[in-house]
C-alpha positions as CSV (number, residue, x, y, z in Angstrom):
1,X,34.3,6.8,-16.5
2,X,32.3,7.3,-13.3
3,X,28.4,5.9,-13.6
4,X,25.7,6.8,-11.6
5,X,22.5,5.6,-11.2
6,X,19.9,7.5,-8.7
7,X,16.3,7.6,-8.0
8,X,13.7,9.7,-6.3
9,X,11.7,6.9,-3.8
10,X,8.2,7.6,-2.6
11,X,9.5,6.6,1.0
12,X,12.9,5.9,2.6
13,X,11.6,2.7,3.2
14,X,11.1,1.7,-0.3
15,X,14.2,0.3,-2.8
16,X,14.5,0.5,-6.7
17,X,14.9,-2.7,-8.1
18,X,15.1,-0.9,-11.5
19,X,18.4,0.4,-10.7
20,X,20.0,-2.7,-9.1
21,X,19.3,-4.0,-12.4
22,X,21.5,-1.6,-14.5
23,X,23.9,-2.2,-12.2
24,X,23.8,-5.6,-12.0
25,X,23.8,-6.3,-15.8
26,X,26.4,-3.4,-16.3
27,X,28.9,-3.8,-13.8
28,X,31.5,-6.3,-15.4
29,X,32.1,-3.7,-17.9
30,X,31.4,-0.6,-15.9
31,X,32.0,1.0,-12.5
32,X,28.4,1.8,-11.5
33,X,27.5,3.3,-8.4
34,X,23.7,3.5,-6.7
35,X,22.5,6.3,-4.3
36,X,18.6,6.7,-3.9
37,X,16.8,9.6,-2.5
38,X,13.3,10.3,-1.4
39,X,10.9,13.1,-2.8
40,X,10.8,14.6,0.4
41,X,14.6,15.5,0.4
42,X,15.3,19.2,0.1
43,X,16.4,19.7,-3.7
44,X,19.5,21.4,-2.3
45,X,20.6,18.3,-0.9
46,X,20.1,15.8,-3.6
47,X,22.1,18.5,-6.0
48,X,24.9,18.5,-3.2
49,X,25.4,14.8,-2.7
50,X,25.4,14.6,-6.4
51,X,27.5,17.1,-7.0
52,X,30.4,15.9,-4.5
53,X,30.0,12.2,-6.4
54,X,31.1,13.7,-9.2
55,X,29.7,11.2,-11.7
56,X,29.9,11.4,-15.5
57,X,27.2,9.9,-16.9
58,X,24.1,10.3,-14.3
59,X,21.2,8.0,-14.5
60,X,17.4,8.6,-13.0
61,X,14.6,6.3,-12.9
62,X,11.9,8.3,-13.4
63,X,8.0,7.2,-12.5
64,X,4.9,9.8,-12.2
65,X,5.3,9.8,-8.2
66,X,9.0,11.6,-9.1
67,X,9.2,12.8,-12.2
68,X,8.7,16.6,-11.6
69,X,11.2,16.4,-8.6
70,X,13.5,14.8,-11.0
71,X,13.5,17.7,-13.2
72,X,14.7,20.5,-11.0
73,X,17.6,18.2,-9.7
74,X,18.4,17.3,-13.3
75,X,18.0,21.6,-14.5
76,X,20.2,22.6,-11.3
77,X,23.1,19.4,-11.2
78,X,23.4,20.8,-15.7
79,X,24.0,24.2,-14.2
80,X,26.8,23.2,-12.1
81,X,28.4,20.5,-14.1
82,X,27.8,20.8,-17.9
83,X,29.7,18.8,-19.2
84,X,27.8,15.7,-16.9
85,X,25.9,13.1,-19.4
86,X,22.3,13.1,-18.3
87,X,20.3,9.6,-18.7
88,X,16.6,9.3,-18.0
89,X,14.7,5.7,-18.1
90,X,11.9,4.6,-16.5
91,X,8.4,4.0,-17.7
92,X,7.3,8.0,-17.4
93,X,9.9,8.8,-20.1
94,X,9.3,5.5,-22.1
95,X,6.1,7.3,-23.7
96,X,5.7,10.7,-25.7
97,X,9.5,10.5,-25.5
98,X,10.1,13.4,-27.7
99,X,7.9,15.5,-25.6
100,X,10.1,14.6,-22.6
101,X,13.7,15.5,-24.5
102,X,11.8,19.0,-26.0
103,X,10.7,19.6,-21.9
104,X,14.2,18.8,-20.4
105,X,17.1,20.1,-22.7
106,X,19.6,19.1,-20.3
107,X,18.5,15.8,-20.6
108,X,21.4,13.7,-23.5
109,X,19.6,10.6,-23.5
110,X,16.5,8.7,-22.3
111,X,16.2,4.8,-22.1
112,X,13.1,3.9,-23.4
113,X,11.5,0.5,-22.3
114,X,13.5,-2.2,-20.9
115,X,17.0,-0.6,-20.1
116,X,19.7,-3.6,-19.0
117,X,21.1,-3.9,-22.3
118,X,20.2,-0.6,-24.0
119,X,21.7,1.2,-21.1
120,X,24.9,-1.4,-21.0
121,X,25.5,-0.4,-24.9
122,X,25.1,3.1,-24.3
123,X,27.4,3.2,-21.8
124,X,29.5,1.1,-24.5
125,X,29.4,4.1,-26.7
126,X,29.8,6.6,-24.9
127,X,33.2,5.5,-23.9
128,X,34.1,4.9,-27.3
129,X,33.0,5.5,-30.8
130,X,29.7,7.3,-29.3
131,X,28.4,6.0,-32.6
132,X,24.5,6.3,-30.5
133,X,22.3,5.3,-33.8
134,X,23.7,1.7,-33.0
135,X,22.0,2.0,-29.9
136,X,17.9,0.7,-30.0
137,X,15.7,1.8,-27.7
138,X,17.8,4.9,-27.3
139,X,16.7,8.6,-28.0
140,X,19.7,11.2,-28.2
141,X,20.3,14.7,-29.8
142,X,22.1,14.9,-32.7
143,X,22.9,18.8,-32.8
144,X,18.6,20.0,-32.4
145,X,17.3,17.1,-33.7
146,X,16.0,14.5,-31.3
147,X,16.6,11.0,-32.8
148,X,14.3,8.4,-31.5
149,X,15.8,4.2,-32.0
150,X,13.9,1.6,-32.8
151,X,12.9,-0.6,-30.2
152,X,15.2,-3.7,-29.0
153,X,14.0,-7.6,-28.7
154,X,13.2,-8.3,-25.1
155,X,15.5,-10.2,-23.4
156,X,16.2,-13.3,-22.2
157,X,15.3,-13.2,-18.5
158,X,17.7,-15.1,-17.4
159,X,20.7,-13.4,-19.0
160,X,20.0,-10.7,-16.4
161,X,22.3,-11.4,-13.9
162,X,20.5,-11.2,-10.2
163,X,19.9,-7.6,-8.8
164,X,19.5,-9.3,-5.3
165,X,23.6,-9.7,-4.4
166,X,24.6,-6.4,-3.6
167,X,27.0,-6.4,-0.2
168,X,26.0,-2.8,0.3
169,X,22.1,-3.4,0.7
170,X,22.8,-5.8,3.5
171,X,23.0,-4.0,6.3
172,X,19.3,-2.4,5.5
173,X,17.4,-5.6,4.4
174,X,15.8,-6.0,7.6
175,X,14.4,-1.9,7.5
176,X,13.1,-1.7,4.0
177,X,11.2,-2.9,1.5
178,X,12.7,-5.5,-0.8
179,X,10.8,-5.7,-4.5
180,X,11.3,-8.8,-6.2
181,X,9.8,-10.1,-9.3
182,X,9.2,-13.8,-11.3
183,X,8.1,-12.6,-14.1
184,X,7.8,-9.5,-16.6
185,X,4.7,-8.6,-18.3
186,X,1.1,-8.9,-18.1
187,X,-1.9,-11.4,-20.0
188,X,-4.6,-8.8,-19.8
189,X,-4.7,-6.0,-21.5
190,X,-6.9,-3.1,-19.3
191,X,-6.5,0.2,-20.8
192,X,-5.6,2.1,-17.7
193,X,-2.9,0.4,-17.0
194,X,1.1,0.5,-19.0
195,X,1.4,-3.6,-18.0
196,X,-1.5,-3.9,-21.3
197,X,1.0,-2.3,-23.3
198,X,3.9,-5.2,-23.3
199,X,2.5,-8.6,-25.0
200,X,3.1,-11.9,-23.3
201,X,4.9,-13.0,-20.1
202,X,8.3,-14.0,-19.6
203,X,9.3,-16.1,-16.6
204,X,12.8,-16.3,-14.6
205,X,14.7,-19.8,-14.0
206,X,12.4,-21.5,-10.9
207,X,16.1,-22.1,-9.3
208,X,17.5,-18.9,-9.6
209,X,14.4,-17.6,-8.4
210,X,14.5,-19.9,-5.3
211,X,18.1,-19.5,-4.8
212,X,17.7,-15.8,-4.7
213,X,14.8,-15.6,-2.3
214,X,16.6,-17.8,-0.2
215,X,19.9,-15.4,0.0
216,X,17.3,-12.8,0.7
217,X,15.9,-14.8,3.7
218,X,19.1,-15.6,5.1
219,X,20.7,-12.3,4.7
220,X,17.8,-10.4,6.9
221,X,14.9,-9.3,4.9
222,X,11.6,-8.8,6.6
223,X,9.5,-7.6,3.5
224,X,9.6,-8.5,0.1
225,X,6.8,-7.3,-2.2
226,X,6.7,-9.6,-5.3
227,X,6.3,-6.7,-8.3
228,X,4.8,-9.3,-10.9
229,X,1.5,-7.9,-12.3
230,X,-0.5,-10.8,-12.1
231,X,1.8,-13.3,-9.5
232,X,-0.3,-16.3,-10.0
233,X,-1.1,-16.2,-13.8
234,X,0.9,-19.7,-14.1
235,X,-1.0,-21.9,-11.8
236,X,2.5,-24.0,-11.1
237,X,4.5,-21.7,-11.3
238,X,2.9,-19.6,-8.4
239,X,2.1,-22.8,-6.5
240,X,5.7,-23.8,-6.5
241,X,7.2,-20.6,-4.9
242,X,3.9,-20.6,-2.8
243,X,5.4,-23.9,-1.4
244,X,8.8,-23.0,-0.8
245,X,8.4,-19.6,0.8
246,X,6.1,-21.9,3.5
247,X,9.1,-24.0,3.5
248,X,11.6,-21.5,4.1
249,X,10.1,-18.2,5.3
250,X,11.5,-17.8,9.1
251,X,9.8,-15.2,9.7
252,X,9.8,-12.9,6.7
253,X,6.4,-11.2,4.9
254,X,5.7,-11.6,1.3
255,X,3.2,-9.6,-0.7
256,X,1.6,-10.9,-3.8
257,X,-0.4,-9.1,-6.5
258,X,-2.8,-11.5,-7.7
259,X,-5.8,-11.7,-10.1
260,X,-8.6,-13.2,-7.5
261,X,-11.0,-14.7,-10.0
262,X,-8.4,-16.9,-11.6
263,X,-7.5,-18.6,-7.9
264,X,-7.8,-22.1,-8.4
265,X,-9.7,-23.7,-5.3
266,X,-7.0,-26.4,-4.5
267,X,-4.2,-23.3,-4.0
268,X,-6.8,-22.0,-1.6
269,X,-7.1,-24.7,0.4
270,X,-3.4,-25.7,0.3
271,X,-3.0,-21.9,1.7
272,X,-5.8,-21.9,4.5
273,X,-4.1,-25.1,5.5
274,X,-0.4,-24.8,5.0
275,X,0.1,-21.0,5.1
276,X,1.8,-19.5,8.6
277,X,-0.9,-16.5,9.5
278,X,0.2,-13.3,8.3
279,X,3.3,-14.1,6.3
280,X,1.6,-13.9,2.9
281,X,-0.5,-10.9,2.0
282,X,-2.6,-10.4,-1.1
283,X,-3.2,-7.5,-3.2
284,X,-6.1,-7.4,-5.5
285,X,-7.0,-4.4,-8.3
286,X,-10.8,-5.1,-8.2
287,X,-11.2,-1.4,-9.5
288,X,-15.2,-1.5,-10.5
289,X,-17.7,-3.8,-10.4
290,X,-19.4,-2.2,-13.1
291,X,-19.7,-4.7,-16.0
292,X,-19.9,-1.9,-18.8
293,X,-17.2,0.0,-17.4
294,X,-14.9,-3.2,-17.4
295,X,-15.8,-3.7,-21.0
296,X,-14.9,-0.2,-22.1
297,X,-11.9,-0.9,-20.5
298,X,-11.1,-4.0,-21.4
299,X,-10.6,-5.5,-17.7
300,X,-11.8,-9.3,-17.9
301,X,-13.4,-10.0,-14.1
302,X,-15.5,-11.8,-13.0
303,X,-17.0,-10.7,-9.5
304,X,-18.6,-13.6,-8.1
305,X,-15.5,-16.0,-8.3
306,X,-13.3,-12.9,-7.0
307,X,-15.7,-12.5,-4.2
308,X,-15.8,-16.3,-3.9
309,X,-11.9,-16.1,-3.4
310,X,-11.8,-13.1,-1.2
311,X,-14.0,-14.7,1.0
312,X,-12.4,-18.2,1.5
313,X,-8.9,-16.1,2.1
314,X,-10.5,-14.5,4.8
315,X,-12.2,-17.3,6.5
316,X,-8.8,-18.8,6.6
317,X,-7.6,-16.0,8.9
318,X,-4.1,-16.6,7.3
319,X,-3.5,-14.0,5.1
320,X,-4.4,-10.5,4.9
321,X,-5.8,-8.5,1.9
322,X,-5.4,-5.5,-0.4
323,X,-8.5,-4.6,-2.6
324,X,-7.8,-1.6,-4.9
325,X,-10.4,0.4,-6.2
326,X,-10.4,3.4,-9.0
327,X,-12.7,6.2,-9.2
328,X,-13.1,7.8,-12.6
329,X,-13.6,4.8,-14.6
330,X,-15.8,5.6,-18.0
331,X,-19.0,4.8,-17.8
332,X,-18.9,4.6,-13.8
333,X,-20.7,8.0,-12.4
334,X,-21.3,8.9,-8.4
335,X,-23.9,6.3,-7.8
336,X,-22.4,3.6,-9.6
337,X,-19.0,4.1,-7.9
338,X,-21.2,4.0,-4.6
339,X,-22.4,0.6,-5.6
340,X,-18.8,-0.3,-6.5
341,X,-17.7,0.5,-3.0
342,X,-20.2,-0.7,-1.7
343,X,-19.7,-4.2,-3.2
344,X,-15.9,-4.0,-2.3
345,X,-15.9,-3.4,1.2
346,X,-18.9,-5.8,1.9
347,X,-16.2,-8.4,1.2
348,X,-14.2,-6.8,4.4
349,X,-11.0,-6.5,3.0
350,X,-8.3,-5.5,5.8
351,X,-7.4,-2.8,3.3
352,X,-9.4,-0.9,0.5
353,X,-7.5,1.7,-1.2
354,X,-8.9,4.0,-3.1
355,X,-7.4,5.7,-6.1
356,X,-8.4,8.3,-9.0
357,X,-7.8,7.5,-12.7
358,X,-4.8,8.5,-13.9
359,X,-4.4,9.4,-17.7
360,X,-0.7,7.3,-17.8
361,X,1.0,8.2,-20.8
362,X,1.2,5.3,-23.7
363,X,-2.3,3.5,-22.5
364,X,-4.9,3.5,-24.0
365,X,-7.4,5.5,-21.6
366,X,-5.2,8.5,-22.1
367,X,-5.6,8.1,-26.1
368,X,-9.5,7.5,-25.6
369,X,-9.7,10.1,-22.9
370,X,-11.7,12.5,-25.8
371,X,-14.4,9.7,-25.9
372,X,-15.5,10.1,-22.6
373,X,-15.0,14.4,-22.4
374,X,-12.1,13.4,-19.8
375,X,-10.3,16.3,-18.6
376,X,-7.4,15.8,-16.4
377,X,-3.9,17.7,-14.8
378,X,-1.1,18.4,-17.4
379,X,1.7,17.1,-15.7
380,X,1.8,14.2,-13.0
381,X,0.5,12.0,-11.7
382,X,-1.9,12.9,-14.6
383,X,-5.0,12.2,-11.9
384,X,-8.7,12.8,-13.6
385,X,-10.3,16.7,-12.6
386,X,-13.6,14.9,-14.6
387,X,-15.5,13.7,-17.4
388,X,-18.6,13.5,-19.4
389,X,-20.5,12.0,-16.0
390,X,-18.5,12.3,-13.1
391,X,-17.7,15.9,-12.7
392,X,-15.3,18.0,-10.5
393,X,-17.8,18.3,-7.9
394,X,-18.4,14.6,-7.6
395,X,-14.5,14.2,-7.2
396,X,-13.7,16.0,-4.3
397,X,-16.8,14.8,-2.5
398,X,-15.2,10.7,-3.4
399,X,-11.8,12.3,-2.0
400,X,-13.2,13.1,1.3
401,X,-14.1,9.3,0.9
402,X,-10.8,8.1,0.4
403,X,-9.2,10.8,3.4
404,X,-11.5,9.2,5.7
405,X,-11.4,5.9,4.6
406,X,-7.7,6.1,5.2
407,X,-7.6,7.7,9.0
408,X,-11.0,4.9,10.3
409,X,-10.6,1.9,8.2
410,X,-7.4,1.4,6.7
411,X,-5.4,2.3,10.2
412,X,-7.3,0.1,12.2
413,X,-8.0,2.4,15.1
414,X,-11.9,1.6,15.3
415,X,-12.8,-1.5,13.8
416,X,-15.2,-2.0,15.9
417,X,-16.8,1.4,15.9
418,X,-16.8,1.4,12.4
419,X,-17.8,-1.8,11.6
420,X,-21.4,-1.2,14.4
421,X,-21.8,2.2,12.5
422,X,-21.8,0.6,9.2
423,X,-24.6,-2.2,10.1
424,X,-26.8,-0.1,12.6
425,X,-26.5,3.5,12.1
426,X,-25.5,4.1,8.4
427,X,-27.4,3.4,4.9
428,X,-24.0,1.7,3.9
429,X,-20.2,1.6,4.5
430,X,-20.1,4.2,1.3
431,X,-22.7,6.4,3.3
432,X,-20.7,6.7,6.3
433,X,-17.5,7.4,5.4
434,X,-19.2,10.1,2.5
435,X,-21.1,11.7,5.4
436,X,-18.1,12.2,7.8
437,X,-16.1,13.1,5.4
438,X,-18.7,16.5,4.7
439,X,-18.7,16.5,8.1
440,X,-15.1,17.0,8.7
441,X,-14.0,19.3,5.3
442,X,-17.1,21.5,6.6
443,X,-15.0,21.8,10.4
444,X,-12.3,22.3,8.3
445,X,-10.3,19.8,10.3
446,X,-8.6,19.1,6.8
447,X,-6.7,21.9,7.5
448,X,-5.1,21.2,10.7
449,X,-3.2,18.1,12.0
450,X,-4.5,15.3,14.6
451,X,-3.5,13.2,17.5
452,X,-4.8,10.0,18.1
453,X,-7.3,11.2,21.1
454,X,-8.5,13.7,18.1
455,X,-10.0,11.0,15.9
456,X,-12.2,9.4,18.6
457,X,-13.2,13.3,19.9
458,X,-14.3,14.4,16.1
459,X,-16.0,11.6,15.6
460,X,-18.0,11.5,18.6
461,X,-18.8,15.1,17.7
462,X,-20.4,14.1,14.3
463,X,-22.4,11.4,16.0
464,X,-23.8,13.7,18.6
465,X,-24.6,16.3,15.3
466,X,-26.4,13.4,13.6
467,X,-28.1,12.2,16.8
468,X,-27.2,8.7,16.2
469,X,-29.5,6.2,18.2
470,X,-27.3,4.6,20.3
471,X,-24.3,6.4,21.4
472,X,-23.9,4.5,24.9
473,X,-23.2,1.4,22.5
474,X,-21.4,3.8,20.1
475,X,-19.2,5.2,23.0
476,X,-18.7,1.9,24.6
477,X,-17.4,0.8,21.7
478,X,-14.9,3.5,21.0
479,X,-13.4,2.6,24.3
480,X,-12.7,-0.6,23.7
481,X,-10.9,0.6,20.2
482,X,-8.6,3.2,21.9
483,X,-7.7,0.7,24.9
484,X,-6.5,-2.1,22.1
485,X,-5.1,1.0,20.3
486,X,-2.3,1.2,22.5
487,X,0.6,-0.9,23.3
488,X,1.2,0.5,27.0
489,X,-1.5,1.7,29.2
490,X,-2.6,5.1,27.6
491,X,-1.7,8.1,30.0
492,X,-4.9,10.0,28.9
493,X,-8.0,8.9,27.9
494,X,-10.9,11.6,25.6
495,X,-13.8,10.8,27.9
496,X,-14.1,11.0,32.3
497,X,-14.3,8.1,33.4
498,X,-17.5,6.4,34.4
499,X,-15.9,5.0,37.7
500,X,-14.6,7.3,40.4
501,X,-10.8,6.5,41.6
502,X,-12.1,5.1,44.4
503,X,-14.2,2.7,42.9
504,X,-11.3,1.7,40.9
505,X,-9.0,0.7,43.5
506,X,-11.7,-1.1,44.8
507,X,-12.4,-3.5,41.7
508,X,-8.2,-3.8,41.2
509,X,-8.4,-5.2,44.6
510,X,-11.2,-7.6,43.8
511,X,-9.5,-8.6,40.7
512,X,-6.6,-9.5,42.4
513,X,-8.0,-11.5,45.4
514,X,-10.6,-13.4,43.2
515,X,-9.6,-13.0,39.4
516,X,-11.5,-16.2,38.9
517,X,-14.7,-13.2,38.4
518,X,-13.3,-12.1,35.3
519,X,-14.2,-14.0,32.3
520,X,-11.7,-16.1,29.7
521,X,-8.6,-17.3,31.2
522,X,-7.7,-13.6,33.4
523,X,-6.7,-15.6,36.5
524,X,-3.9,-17.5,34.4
525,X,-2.1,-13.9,34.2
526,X,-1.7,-14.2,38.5
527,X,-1.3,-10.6,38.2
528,X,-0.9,-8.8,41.8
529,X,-3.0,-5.5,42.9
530,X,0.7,-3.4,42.5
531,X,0.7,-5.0,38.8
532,X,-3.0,-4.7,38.4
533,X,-2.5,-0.9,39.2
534,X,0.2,-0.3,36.4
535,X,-1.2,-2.0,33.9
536,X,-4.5,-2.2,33.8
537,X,-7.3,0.3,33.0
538,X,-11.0,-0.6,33.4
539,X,-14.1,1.1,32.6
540,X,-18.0,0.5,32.7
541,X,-19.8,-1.2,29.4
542,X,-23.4,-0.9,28.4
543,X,-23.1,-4.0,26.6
544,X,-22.1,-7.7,27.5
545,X,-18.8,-7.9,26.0
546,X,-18.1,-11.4,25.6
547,X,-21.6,-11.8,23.7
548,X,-20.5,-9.1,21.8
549,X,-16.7,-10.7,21.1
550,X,-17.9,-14.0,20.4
551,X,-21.2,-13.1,18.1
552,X,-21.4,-9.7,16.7
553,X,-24.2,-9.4,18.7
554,X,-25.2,-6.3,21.2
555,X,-26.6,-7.5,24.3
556,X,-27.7,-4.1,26.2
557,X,-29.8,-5.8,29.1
558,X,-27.2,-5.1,31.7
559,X,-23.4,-3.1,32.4
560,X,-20.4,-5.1,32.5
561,X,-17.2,-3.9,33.8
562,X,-14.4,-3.9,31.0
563,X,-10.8,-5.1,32.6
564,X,-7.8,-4.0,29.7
565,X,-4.6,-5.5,30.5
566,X,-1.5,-4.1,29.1
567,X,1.8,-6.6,28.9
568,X,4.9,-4.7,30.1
569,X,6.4,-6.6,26.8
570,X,5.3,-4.5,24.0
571,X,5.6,-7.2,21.5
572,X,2.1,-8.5,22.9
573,X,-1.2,-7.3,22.7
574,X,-3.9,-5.6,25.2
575,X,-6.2,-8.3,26.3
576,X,-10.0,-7.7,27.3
577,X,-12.0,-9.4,30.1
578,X,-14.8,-8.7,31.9
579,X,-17.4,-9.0,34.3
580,X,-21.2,-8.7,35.2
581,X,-21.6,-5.4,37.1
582,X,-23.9,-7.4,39.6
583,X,-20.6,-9.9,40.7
584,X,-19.0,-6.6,41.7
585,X,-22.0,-5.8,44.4
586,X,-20.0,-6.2,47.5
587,X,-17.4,-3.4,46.1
């Protein structure tokens, strides 16, 4: 009997550690075989590949980012093969099961919760007595009646054999993401989320954990995203690993989810002091900041420690950070989420994502969604289209948000733009991203693609529109982010150039006879005029950059001439310098 298991991923570069499971807990019993896809592959495709496996019993992991791509696969690969056994399991099929097997007739059987050993003994069954009401946590057909099992104890972790020794991933460790968790299940108990629906938490043996991180380390990985829902619940427990991966890390990134009010000081100063700059990073779920909306919800947070520990992370310059926020929260109209935002990004996160509520099936919200006159999409991702206080209208304006959120802040092209806009020009950071995003659906650039030099030009355009006070600043600024945008020296530039070619050539050769002028340690580089000429760019600033660098502060009084060196090794970074315009007289 030939198994297979296969998933849709959001992204090539993503893995499924769901199905390494199976296959790690079935495969002294059972040949099982694992091929993943993305949801951007043609249908076609996926049903080829399939078909030419030729598997019996086909397995997919199904989650709300795949689930309706699943199901044409699943309706065309029944077509062509029949007689092929159809398993679904995931979390999206764990809930409203019998809605799933009355939707999808061609699915046999669906997995419901934790599958190792449920799917191990259906696989046991169906190659013998296929006696399937032995089987808990299994739903089947028995002629048109859908049977639905009991649930099955959780397991002990540890009798899970590790999903992490697979020959076959090695040679794509180093290019993809590798999820790995400590620990299943969650303390809290917030209604949005499925983690509130499984009680307690169960932890993995401290050495098989190490052991297996280690082989991980050794064997090429570059990312591995810890998948525990709240990674530092057990204080030792999260100290511990905290401590090895410092130990042991060579090199590799590890992401955390973590509950930020709950971070003891003493593992925040072991991590400012110990921790290697940017090989941990931290995701939080902040979500709201409204208190009566966390109530209704059931979210325990408290926003001054979580801004306390947000804050000490990034003073520390060691570790970057992930703040999650979700609109569409009861309770939490337009103006509150503003303030929520507001709060968020005041705490300058190097990444704030922002999501929409989603009405997952099994939580609570999705029960409770009548209370609040929530009306949301029929199939998935289940996203909110409104409720009682936040209406449609109010929606897409926060999306417009979100899409420019994503292109200025989260990307990092114009940190410094942005970050001048938000303290000089704009009521708030919520303010300016709400107004350029009108600004740009009303273009009706959402419509049409964009290059890099796009992003600078449209914004400048909406500046103009708004007749914002200081656009010399504004523009100088912008410069300065598209220069340290790029790795080489850019071969086109959005603006002319304040200096003729000329004059140029003239403060290259300067630079090169007396690079003493330039400020910070420029003359170290003992870069020559030919050198100078490939890769360097320089441009005229209203504004004293170093002040500006070192402080924050805008110092207008006089020009400056902005020197951007490019390294020929891409691995390193643009460097700025400078100069007083007056030291440049003689040129």
């Amino acid at each position: 009997m030939k198994v297979l298991v296969t998933t849709l991923n959001a992204k090539f570069i993503h893995t499924s550690l769901a199905l390494r499971y199976l296959k790690a807990f079935c495969e002294k019993d059972f040949d099982v075989e694992i091929t993943e896809y993305t949801i951007k592959d043609p249908v076609m495709n996926v049903v080829s590949d399939l078909y030419q496996k030729a598997p019996d019993v086909l397995g997919f992991s199904c989650y709300i980012w795949n689930i309706e791509e699943t199901i044409h696969i699943i309706k065309m690969i029944k077509k062509i093969r029949p007689e092929i056994l159809i398993v679904l399991g995931g979390p999206e099929v764990s809930y409203d099961t019998e809605y799933w097997m009355e939707r999808i007739p061609e699915v046999d059987f669906i997995v419901m919760g934790e599958g190792e050993e449920t799917f191990h003994q259906l696989l046991t069954e169906i190659s013998t007595t296929r006696k399937y009401h032995f089987v808990y946590g299994l739903a089947y057909r028995k002629g048109e009646e859908v049977v639905l099992m009991p649930g099955r104890p959780k397991l002990k972790l540890d009798d899970i054999p590790s999903p992490h020794r697979f020959t076959e991933d090695l040679p794509s460790l180093a290019n993809r993401v590798v999820y790995f968790e400590t620990s299943r299940g969650c303390p809290f108990s917030c209604q949005f989320c499925l983690s509130s629906i499984e009680v307690g938490v169960r932890y993995f043996d401290m050495e098989r954990t190490k052991s297996d991180l280690l082989y991980l380390i050794d064997s090429g990985a570059k990312l591995i995203k810890f998948v525990d829902r709240t990674f530092n619940i057990k204080r030792d427990y999260a100290m511990e690993i905290f401590e090895f991966l410092i130990a042991n890390h060579r090199g590799v990134v590890f992401q955390f989810e973590i509950t930020a009010d709950i971070m003891r000081p003493e593992v925040l100063d072991y991590l400012a002091e110990n921790a290697p700059p940017g090989t941990f990073r931290f995701e939080i779920g902040v979500q709201s900041t409204n208190d009566t909306t966390n109530e209704l919800v059931q979210r325990r947070q408290n926003f001054m420690k979580l801004s306390r520990t947000v804050s000490k992370v990034k003073n520390s310059f060691k570790i970057d950070q992930h703040l999650d926020l979700i609109a569409g929260l009861p309770e939490e109209d337009y103006h509150s989420f503003r303030k929520t935002f507001n709060d968020v990004f005041e705490l300058g996160p190097e990444e704030l994502q922002l999501g929409f509520l989603k009405m997952l099936r099994g939580t609570g919200m999705r029960k409770d969604a009548h209370k609040y006159g929530y009306v949301y999409m029929d199939h998935a991702p289940y996203e909110i289209l409104g409720n009682d206080i936040l209406p449609f209208t109010d929606l897409i304006r926060i999306k417009r948000v979100e899409d420019v959120l994503e292109k200025y802040w989260n990307a990092h092209r114009m940190d410094h733009t942005v970050k001048y806009l938000i303290a000089h020009e704009f009521a708030s950071a919520f303010d300016f991203f709400q107004e350029f995003g009108d600004f740009w659906e009303g273009r009706g650039w959402q419509k049409i693609g964009h290059q890099l030099e796009d992003l600078f030009t449209r914004l400048r355009e909406f500046l103009l529109q708004r007749e914002a006070k200081n656009m010399a600043v504004i523009e100088g600024l912008m410069k300065l982010d598209y220069f340290l945008g790029h790795k080489y020296k850019p071969r086109k530039i959005w603006w002319d150039f304040t200096l003729e070619k000329s004059e140029q050539n003239a403060f290259l050769k300067l630079l090169a006879e007396q690079p003493e002028l330039a400020s910070g340690d420029f003359h170290l580089l003992r870069i020559n005029e030919k050198d100078l000429h490939k890769h360097a760019m320089l441009e005229v600033l209203p504004f004293a950059l170093q002040t500006y660098l070192q402080t924050g502060e805008i110092d207008n009084s006089s020009q400056e001439l902005l020197i951007v060196h490019f390294p020929p090794d891409a691995q390193l970074t643009a460097s700025c310098y400078s100069m007083p315009m007056h030291q440049t007289a003689t040129v």
